[in-house]
N, C-alpha and C positions, 0 to 999 in steps of 0.2 A: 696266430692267435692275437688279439688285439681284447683292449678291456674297452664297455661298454660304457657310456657316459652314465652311471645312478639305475635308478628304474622310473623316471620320468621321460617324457619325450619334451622336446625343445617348446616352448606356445611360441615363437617368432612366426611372424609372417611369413609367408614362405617367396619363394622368386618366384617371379614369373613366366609362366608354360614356355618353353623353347619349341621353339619352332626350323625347322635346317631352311623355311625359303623367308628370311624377315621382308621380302620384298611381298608378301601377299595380301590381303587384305585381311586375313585372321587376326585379329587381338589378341598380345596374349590374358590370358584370366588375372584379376585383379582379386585380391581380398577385400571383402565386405570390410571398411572402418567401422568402430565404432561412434558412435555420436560423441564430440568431445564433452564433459562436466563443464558447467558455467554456474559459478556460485553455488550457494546453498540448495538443494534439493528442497522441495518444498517440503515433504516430512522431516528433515531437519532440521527446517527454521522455525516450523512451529514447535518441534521438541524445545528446541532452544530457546521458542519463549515462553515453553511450558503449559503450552497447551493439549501435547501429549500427540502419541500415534493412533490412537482409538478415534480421535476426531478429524484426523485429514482420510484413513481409509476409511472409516463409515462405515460403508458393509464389503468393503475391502478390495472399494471399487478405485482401483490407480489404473490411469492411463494416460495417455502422451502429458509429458508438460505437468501433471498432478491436476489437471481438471478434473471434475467432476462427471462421469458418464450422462450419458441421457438415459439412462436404462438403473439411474440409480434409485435410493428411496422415496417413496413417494411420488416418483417422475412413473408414467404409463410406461408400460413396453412397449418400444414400436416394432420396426423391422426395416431389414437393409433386402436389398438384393439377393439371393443366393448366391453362393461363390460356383462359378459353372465350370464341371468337370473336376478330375481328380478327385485324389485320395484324401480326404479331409486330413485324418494323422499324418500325411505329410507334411502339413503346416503349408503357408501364403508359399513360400520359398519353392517348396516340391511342386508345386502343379507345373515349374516351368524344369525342373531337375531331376525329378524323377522319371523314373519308366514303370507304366503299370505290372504290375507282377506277369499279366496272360503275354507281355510281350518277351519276355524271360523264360528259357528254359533249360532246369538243367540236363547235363549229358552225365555218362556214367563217370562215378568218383563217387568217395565217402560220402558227399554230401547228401549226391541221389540215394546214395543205398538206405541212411539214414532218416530223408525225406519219404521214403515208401515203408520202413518199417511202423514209421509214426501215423503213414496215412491207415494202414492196418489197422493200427488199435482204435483210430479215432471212429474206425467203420467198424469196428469190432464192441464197442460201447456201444451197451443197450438202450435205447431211446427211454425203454421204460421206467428204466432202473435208474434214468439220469434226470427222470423228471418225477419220480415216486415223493421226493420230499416238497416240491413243489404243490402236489397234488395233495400231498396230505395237508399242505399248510392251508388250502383253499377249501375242505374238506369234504374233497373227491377221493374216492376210493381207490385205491391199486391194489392190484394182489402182486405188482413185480416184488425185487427179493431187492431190502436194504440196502442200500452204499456202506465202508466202513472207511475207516481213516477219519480225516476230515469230513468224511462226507457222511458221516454214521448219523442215526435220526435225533441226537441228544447235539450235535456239535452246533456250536453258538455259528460257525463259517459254512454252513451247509448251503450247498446251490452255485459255490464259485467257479466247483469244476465246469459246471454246464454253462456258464459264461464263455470260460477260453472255449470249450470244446466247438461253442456257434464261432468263435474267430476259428479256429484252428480246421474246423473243414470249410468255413469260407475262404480263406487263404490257400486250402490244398487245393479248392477247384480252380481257383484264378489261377493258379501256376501251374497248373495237370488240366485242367479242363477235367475233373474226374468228376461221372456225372450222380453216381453215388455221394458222391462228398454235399453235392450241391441238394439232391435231394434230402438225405436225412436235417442236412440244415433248413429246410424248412418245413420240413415237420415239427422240430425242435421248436421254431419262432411258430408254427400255427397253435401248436397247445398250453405253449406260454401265453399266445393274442390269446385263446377261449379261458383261459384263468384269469388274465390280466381282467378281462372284461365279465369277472362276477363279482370282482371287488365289492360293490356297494351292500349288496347281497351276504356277505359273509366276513364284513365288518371292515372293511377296511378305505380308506380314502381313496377316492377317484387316482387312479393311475397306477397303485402300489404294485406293485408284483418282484417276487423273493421266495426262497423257500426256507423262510422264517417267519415268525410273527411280528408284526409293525409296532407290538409294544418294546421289541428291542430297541429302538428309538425315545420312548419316554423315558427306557435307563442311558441311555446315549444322552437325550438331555437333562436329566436329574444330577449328570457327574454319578452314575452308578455304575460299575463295570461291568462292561459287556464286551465283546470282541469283535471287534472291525465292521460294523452293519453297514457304512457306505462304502466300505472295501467292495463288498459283494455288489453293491449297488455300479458300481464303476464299471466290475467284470460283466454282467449284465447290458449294461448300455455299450460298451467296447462290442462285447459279442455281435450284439443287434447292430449297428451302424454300421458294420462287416458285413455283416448278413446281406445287408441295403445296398453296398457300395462295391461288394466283391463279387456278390451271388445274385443281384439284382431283384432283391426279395423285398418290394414296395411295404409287405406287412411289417417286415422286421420295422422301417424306419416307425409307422404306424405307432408300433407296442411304444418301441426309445421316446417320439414322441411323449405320450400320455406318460412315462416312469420319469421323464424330464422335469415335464410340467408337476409332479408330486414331488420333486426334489425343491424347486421351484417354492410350494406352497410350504412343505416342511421345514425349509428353512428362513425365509422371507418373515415369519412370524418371530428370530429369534433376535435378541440383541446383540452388539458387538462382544459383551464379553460370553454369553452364552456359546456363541456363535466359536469363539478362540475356544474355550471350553472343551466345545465339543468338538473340534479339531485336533487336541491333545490324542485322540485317538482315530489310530491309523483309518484313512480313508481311499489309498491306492492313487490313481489317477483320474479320480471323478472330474475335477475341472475340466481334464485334458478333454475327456469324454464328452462333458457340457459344451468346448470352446470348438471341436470336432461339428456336436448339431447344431451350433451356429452359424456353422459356414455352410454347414446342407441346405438349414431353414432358411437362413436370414432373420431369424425371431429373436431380436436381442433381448429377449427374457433370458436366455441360455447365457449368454455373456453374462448378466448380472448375478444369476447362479453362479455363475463359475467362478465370478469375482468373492463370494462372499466365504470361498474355500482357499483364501490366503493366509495360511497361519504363518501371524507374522514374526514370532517368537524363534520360528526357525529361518524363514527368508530373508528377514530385515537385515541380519549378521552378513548375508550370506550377498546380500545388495553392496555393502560396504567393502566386499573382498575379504570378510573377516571370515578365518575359518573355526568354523563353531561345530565344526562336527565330531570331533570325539563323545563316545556315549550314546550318538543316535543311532537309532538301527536303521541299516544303513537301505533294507527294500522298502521301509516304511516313507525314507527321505529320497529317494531317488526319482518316486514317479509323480511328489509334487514340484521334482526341477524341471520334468519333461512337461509338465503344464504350464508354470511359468515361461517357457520358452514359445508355447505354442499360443497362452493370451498374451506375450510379449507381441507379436504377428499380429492377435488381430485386433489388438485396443493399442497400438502404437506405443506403447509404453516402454522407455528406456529401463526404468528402473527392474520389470518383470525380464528382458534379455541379460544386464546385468547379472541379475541372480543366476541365470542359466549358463552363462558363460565362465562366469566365477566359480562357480561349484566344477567346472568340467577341469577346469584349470587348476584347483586345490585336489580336486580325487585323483587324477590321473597325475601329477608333481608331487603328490605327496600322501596318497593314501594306498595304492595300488601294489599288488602283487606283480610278480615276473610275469602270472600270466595273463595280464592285464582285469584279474579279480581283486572285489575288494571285501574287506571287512571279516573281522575272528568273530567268534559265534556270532553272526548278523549283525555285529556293531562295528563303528569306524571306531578305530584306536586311535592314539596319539598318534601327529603326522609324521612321517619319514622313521617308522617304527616299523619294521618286515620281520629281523631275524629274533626278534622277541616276543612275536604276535604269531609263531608257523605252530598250529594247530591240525587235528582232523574234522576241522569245523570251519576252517577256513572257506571263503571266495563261494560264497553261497550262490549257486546260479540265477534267482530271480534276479539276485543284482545285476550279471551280467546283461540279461536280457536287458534290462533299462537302461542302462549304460550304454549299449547299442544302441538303442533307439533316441537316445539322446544327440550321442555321437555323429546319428545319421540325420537327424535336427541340422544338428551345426554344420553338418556336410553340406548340406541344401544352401544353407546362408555362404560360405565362405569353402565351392567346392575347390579354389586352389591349393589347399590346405593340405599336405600329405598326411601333418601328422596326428590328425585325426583320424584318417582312415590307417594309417602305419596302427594309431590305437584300436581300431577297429576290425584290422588284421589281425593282431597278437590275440585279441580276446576271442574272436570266432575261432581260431583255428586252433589257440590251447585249452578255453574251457569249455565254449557252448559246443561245438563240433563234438567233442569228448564228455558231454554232460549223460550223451545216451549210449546205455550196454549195445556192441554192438549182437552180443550174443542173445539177445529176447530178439524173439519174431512181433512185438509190441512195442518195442526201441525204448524200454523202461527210462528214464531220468532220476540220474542222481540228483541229490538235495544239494551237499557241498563237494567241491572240488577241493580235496587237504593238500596243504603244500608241507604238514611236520615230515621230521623222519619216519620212516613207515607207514608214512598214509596208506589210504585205501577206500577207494568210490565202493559207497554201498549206501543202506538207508540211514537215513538218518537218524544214529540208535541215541538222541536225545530226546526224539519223539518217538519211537520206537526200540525201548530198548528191547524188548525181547525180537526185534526182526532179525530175520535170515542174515547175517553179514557178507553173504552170497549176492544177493540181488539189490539191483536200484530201486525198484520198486514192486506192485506188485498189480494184476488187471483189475482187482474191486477195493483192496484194502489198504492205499498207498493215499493219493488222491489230496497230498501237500500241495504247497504251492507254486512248488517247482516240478511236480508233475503237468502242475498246469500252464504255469507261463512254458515249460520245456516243449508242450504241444504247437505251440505257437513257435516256436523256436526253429523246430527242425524242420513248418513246415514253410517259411520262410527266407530260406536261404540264400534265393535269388534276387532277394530285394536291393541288393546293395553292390551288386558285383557292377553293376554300370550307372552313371548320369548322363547326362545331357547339357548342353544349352543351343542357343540358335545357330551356332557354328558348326557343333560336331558333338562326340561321344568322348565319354572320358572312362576308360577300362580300372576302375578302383581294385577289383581284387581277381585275384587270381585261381579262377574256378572253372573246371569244362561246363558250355554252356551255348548257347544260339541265343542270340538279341536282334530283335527286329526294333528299324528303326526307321521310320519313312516304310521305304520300299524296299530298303536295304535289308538284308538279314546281313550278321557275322557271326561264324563259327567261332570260339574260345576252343582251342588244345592245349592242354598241358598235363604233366602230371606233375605238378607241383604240389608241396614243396621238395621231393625227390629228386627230381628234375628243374631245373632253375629256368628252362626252357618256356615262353608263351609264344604259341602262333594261332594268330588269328587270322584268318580266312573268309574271302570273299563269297558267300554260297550264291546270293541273285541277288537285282537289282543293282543299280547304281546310284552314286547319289556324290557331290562334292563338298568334302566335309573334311575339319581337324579331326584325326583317331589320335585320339592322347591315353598314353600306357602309363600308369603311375610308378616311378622309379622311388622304392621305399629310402627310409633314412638307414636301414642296415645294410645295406650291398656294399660289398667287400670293393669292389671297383666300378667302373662305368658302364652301363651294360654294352652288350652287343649287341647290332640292331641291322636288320638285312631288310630289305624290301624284292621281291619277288627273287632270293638269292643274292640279291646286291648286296654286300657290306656297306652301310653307310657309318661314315668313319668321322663324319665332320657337324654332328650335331652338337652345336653349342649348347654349354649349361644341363647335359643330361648326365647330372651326377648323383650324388644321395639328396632325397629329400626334394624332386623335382618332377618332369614329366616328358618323356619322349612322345612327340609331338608332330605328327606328318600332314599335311594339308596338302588336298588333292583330290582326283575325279575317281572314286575308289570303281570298281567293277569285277566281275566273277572272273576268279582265278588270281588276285589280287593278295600277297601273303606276306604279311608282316609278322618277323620273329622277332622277339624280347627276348636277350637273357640276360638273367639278375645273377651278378656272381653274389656266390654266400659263402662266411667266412663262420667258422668257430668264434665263439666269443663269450667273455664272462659278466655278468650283471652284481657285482657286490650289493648288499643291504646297506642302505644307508645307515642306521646303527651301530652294525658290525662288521667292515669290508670282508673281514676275512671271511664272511660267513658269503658264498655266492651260489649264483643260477648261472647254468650252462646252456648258450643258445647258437642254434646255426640258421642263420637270418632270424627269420620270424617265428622259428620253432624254438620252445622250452624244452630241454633233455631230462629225463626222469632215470635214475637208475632204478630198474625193477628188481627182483627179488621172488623166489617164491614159499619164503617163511618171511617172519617178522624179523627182522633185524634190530630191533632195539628204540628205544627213543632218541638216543643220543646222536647228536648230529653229526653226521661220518667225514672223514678226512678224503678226499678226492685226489689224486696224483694228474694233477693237468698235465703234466708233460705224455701222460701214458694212453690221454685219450684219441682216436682213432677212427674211423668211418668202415666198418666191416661190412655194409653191403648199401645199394644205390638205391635199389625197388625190393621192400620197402628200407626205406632210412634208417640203419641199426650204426650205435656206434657200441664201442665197448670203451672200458677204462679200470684203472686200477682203486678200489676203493677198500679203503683200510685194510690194504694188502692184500686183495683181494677183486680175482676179475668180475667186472659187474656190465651188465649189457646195459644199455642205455638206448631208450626211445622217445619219441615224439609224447610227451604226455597226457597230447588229447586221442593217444592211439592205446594208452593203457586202459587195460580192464581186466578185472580178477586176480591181480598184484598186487604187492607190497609194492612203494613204489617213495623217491625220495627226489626231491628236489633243489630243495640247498645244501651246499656240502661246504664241510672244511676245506678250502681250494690250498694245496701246497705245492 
């Protein structure tokens, strides 16, 4: 047993890639520096001489250096280039580090099984019934039957689900080729194009389209309360630019266009303080969305859109290293870092990476749970606060989802980086993996992930309190927000298990899988984390290239590492927090095995050490239960804990005198289930 350094991971640079032949021509991988500070930033020389920050952003237009954009007020829009090929959300970084999803695929493992329950419901959602509020707002008639939940015909958020849903089966065909998935998504975008396009006709501004009225906007600018209208506007254009980029659906970009160009118009008419104003209320990741069709179009009207959705009241702190997030809720602040990070990319701007960088380094050092979640009822608390914040409301999953997608941001820029993906392991495999029942044939999504004593995944009875405490969710009457980002969720899971750069492949997480690369295909075997075993296998193709296996920062010792049977015994620097690294003419029959030794180990709460989390590598232990055992946070006998079976993973242990079975906690479901204990 060994105790765990906190619940932060290191941010140190990391070493660089080992390689067993240094005499080759490989390099090893370098971390991304940052730009070093020289003097005053320019928003704080003019604060400093009191001219204030309203007048250096303007319309909240910062880029390289504090210049002035060409796409600012009063200046025409012009247009650059398109950016050619890839995934626009992968940012500048990814078009050379990522791997398209169709090149991905997984093999059997939790993940598959969870990835086909989700593609179920998303084929199992009525077109009708997903576009009935839509229809009524244009007023076209349906006879389908009402949505409920959030999606019921009174809710101020109506139309968000059918946003994720166009990402969520664009995403399932890229990775399945599943031609169902690809069809129903563009029917979705064809009867959205024929509403979009009677706007004028039924009162509404060239472009608009929602399944709301547009005067939700004049109480958005009046400062009158309304709920989230450019949320829904974000899940909307995300959907469509999917649609465009995943499913090859020329219409979808079409529609994003014209909703673009009305974001454009709506907002360009308001002032800077209007403008923060109406920023006070949550608006998702719309920039990201705007800075996304920028790099499709080349129309830097999109860029200055996107600029003008810098609410500075939260990033400015956030530029400085200052951590200002206690009290914000933590999905409303999350998906304006991953914008920041992505107009950091494409207006050169130190200050917008900054903010991105900064926040990834204050939430994960000091905001985060064991299982790499964050935030008590949707808010960030005080920092390095855990065993006073365990709740059944904790580690809400939409967070998770952004926090990923962040995570995999900063991957692209700085892929040497373990401990980012170390963070990026912990969190797929304890919460989002475990966000969905495995027992619905619709792969239902819980709201929160509880870490109190007795938790227990179910709906979330703060908006539901009369639901089933039985089920995650439900096929018509759930339709939260982590129903919808969850769809997205599961059906993504391939995106992140490999990079790239012009050398070779770099193996980030540990998933059965086939990746085609060139001409190369490689097999991924493991049953991990059961088995600490990875072999990857040559299927066809050849191709000479570094295969680099990511050796996490928890491995009990060095791994083991054999090539076609061989032991290789004399790899320098393949220790924790590094990269087993072979360069060579790879070819079929070619079989490199990894294995990660994994040790028991404890995570005390920075508050209260005595209060801790039980982890064996990158898995978090939950004692289950099947009553409620009380609120009280129970006394653990670590000397008594023990590993009772291999396939699957069960340990047992002694808890407040009393044997208690202990699992993986993205493997519980339908349990009382406890995760920090009194460690004695």
């Amino acid at each position: 047993m060994k105790k765990a350094e906190g619940n932060g991971e290191s941010r140190q640079a990391p070493e660089t890639l080992q390689t067993p032949d240094p005499g080759t021509p490989d390099e090893p991988d370098k971390p991304e520096t940052p730009p070093a500070r020289t003097g005053l930033s320019r928003r704080r020389a003019l604060t400093v001489l009191g001219i204030g920050t309203g007048a250096l952003i303007a319309e909240q237009a910062l880029v390289a250096d504090g210049i002035p954009p060409a796409g600012g007020p009063g200046v025409k829009a012009g247009s650059v280039p398109p950016e050619p090929g890839g995934y626009a959300p992968d940012g500048t970084a990814g078009r050379a580090t990522a791997l398209p999803l169709d090149a991905v695929r997984l093999l059997d493992s939790p993940f598959r099984q969870n990835q086909a329950r989700n593609l179920a419901y998303l084929l199992f959602l009525d077109p009708e019934r997903m576009l009935r509020s839509f229809r009524v707002n244009y007023g076209e008639p349906s006879t389908a039957e009402p949505l409920g939940g959030w999606e019921k015909p009174d809710s101020q958020i109506r139309g968000h689900m059918t946003g994720h849903l166009l990402s969520g089966l664009a995403l399932s065909y890229a990775n399945t080729g599943d031609s169902d998935a690809k069809n129903r998504g563009r029917y979705l975008v064809s009867q959205l194009a024929a509403l979009q396009a009677k706007d004028s006709s039924r009162g509404f501004h060239a472009g608009y389209l929602s399944a709301f009225p547009e005067g939700y906007f004049d109480l958005l600018e009046q400062g009158k309360a309304i709920w989230a209208p450019y949320y829904m506007i974000h899940k909307y254009l995300a959907g469509l630019i999917d649609q465009y980029q995943m499913a090859g659906d020329d219409q979808a970009l079409d529609v994003a266009v014209k909703l673009a160009d009305w974001v454009d118009w709506r907002t360009r008419r308001l002032s800077y303080g209007q403008m923060q104003m109406v920023l006070q209320t949550e608006f998702g990741g719309l920039p990201e969305a705007l800075a996304n069709l920028y790099t499709i179009t080349g129309q830097e009207r999109y860029l200055a859109t996107a600029q003008r959705f810098y609410h500075a009241i939260v990033l400015d702190p956030l530029a400085e290293g200052m951590d200002n997030l206690p009290g914000l809720q933590a999905n409303v602040t999350t998906p304006k870092i991953i914008s920041c990070l992505r107009m950091g990319e494409e207006t050169g701007s130190s200050k917008y990476r900054d903010i991105a960088r900064n926040f990834w380094d204050i939430v994960t050092g000091h905001h985060v749970y064991v299982i790499g979640g964050v935030g008590n009822f949707e808010h960030f608390q005080q920092p390095d606060t855990v065993a006073a914040q365990l709740s059944n409301f904790t580690c809400e999953n939409c967070v998770g989802y952004n926090m990923l997608k962040l995570t995999r941001l900063l991957h692209f820029h700085q892929p040497g980086r373990t401990d980012l993906l170390d963070y990026y392991e912990r969190t797929l495999l304890n919460q989002m993996l475990g966000e969905q029942d495995p027992g619905s044939p619709h792969g239902f999504n819980c709201y929160y992930t509880g870490l109190s004593a007795a938790a227990f995944k179910r709906q979330p009875l703060n908006y539901f309190p009369q639901g089933n405490p039985d089920v995650y969710a439900t096929d018509w009457d759930t339709f939260t927000c982590d129903t919808a980002t969850g769809i997205e969720t599961q059906a993504k899971f391939a995106d992140t298990i490999y990079s790239r750069d012009a050398r070779g492949l770099n193996v980030n997480l540990y998933i059965p899988s086939q990746v085609t690369i060139g001409n190369l295909v490689l097999r991924q075997d493991t049953g991990f984390p059961d088995d600490p075993a990875v072999r990857l296998s040559v299927v066809s193709g050849a191709a000479t290239m570094t295969l680099r296996v990511r050796v996490p920062k928890w491995v009990a010792a060095p791994p083991v590492v054999s090539l076609n049977g061989v032991a290789l015994d004399d790899l320098p620097g393949a220790g924790p927090s590094s990269w087993v690294a072979i360069r060579r003419h790879w070819q079929p029959g070619d079989v490199l095995q990894v294995t990660l030794p994994m040790q028991l180990a404890v995570e005390p709460t920075p508050d209260h050490p005595a209060v801790q989390a039980l982890t064996y590598g990158p898995v978090v232990l939950s004692g289950v239960q099947p009553r409620d055992p009380g609120p009280l946070t129970p006394q653990l006998e670590l000397a008594s804990v023990r590993r009772t079976a291999g396939q699957p993973m069960t340990f047992e242990g002694v808890v407040n005198h009393e044997p208690v079975t202990l699992l993986p906690i993205g493997r519980v479901a339908h349990e009382y289930y406890t995760t920090y204990f009194q460690v004695v």
